[in-house]
Backbone bond lengths (Angstrom), bond angles and torsions (degrees), N, CA, C in turn:
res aa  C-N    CA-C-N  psi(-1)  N-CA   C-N-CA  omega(-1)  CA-C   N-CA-C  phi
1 X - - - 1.439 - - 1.534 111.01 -
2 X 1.330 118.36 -28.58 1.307 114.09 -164.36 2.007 101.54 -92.54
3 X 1.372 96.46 -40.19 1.835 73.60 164.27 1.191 131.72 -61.67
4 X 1.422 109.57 -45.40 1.607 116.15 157.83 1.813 121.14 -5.96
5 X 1.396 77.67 -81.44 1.227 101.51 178.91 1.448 113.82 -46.85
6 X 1.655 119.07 -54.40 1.562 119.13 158.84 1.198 115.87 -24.14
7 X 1.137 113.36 -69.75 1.698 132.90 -177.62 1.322 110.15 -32.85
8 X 1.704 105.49 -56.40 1.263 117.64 -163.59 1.792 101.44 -66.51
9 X 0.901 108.55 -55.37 1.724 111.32 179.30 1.823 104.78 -47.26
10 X 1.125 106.78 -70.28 1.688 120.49 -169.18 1.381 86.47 -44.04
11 X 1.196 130.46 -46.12 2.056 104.67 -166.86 1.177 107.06 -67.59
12 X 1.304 148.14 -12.13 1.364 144.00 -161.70 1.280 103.64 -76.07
13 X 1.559 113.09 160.21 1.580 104.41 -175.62 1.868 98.47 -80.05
14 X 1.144 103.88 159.60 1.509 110.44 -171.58 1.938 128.51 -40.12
15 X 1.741 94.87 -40.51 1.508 117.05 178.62 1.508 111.95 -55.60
16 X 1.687 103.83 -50.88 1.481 130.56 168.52 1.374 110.88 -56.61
17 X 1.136 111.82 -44.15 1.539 101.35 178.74 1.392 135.20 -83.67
18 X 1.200 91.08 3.51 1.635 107.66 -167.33 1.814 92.05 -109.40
19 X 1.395 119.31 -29.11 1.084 113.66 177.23 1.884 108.25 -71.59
20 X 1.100 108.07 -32.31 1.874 119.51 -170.37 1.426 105.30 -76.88
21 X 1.696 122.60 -16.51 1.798 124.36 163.37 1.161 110.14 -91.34
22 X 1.305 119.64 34.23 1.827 100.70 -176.16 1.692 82.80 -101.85
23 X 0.922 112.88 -7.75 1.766 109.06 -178.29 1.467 106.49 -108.31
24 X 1.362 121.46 -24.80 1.457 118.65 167.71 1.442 129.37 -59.57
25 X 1.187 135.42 144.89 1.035 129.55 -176.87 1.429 132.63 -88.12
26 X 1.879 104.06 -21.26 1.209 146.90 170.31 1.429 116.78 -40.97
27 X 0.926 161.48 170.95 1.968 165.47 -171.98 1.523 80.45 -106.59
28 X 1.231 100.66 144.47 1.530 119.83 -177.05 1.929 93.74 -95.53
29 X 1.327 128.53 0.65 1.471 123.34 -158.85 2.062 85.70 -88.13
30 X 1.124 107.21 -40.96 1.394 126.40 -158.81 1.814 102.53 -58.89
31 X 1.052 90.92 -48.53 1.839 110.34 170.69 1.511 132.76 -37.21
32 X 2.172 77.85 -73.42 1.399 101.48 158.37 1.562 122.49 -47.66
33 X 1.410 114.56 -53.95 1.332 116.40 -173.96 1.589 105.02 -53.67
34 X 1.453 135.30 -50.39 1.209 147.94 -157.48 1.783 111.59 -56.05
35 X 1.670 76.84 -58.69 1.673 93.96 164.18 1.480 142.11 -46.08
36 X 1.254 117.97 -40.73 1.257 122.80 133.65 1.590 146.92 -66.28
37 X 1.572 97.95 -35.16 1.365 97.61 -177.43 1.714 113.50 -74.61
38 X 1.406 115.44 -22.04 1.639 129.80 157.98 1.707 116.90 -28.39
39 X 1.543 101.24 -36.88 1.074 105.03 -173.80 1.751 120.56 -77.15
40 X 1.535 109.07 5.84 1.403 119.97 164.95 0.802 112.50 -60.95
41 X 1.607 131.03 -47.18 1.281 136.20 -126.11 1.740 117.07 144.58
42 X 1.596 119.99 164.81 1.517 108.30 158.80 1.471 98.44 -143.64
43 X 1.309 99.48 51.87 1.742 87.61 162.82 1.710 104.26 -90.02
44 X 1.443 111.41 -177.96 1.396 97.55 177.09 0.930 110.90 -113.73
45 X 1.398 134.10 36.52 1.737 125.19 119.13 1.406 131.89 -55.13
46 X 1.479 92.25 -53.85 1.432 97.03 -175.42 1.699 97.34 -77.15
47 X 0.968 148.77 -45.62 1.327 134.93 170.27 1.485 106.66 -34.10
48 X 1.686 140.24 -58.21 0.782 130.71 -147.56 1.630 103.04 -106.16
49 X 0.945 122.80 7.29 1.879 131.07 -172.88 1.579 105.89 -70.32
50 X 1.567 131.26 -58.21 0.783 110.48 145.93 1.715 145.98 0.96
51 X 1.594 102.75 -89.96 1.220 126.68 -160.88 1.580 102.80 -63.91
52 X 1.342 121.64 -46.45 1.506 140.10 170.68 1.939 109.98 -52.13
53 X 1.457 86.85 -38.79 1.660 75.35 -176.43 1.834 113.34 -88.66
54 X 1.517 104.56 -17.48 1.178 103.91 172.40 1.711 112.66 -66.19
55 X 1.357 104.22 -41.54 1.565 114.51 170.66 1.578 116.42 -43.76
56 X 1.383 113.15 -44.86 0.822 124.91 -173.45 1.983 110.59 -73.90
57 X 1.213 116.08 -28.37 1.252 118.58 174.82 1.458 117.30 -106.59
58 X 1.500 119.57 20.57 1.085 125.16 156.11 1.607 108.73 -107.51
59 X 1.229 136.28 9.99 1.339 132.58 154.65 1.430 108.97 -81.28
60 X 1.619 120.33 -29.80 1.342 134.32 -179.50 1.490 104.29 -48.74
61 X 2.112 107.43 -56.01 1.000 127.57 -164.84 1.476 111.48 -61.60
62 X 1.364 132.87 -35.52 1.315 167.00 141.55 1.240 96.90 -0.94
63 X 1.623 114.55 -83.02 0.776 119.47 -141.61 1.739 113.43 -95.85
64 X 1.607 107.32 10.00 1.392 123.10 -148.71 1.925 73.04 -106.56
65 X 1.315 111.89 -57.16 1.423 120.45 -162.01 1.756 104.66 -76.66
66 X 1.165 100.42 -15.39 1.405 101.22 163.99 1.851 135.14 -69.23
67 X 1.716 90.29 -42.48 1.694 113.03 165.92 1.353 104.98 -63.92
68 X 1.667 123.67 -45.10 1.320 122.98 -146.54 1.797 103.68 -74.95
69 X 1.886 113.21 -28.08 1.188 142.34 175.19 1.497 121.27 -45.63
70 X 1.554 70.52 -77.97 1.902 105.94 -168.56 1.701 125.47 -93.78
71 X 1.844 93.89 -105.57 1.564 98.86 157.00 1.814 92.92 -141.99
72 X 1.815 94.94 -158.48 0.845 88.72 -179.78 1.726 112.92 -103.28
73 X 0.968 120.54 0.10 1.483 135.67 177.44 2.043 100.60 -68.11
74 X 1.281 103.59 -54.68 1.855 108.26 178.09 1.534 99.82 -78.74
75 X 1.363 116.47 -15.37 1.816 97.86 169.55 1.564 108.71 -75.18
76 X 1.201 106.68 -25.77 1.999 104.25 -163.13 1.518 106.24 -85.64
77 X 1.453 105.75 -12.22 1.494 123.79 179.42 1.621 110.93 -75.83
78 X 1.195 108.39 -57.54 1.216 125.41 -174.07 1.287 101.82 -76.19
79 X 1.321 155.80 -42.96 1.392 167.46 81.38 1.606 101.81 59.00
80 X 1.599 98.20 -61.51 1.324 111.61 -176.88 1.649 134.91 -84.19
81 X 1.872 86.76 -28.11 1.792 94.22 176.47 1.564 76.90 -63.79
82 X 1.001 133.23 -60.45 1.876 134.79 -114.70 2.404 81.18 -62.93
83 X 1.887 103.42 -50.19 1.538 89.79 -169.61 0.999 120.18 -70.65
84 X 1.635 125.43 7.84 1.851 108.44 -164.68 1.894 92.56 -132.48
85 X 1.455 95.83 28.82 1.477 95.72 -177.89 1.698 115.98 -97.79
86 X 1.440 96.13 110.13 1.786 83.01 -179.30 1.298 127.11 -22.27
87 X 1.674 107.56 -71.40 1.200 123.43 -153.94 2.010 105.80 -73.72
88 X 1.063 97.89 -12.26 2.054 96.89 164.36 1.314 106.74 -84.82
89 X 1.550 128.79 -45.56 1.162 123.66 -170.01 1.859 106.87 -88.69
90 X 1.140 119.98 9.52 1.462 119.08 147.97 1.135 127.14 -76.14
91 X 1.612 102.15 -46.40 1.732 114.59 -165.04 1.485 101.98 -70.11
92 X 1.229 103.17 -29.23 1.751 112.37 -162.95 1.487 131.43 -73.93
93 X 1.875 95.14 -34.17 1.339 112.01 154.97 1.520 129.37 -75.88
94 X 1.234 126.22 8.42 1.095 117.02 -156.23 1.767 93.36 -119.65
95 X 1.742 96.58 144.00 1.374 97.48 -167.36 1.749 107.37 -81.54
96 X 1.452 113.23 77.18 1.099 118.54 -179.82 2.036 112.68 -148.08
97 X 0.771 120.44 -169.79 1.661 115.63 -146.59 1.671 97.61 -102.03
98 X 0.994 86.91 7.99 1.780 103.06 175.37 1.897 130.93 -59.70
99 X 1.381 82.35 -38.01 1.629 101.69 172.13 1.504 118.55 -69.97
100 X 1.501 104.77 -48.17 1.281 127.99 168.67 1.464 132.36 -53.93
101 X 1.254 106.44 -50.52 1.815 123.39 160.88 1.515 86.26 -67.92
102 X 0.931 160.06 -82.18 1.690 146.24 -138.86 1.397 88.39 -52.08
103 X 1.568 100.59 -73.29 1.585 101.01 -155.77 1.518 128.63 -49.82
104 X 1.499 99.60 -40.48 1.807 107.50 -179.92 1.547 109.59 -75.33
105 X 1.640 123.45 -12.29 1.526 123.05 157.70 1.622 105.87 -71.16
106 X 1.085 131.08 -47.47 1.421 125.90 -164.70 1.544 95.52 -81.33
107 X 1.010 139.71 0.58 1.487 125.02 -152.98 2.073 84.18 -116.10
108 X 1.610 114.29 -51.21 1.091 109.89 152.05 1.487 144.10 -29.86
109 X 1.437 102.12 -57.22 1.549 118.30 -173.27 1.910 84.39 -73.14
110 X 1.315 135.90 -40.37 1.413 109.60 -167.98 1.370 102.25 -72.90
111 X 1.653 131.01 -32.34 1.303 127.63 -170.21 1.484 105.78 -64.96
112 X 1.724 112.61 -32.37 1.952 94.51 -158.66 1.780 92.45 -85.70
């Protein structure tokens, strides 16, 4: 229901859609992105290619902020819970803003 609902927002023309998040609680960037990237396609690959590959480069991130931390032995560790972890590789596939909040927190925490 809740991608749906994604879906349903992202088709709106942009003005419209920006008017339908003033009640959402969601990042309006996530939307935007949807809204265009729709225009690939809506199978659910291409719906979900994105979100999967961000998943996929937040284990990167993992394991980058892990070295930068620790060492590099607890980065490849952590590296590894982060890819064989259900509950990341649920959130991550799913066409929802989930991938995005991970990634732009981990991408942060390596910058500060």
């Amino acid at each position: 229901m809740h991608e749906a609902f994604s879906l349903w927002v992202a088709s709106h023309p942009l003005t419209e859609l920006l008017r339908i998040l003033e009640s959402d609680a969601h990042p309006p960037l996530f939307y935007v992105f949807l809204h265009f990237w729709r225009w690939e396609g809506l199978s659910e690959f291409c719906l979900r290619f994105p979100f999967a590959f961000l998943g996929a480069m937040n284990a990167v991130l993992v394991y980058f902020l892990g070295k930068r931390c620790f060492n590099e032995k607890i980065a490849m560790v952590s590296a590894l819970f982060w890819a064989v972890s259900f509950e990341a590789l649920f959130s991550e596939t799913q066409v929802r803003m989930y991938s995005f909040a991970i990634f732009f927190s981990l991408f942060a925490s390596l910058l500060f």
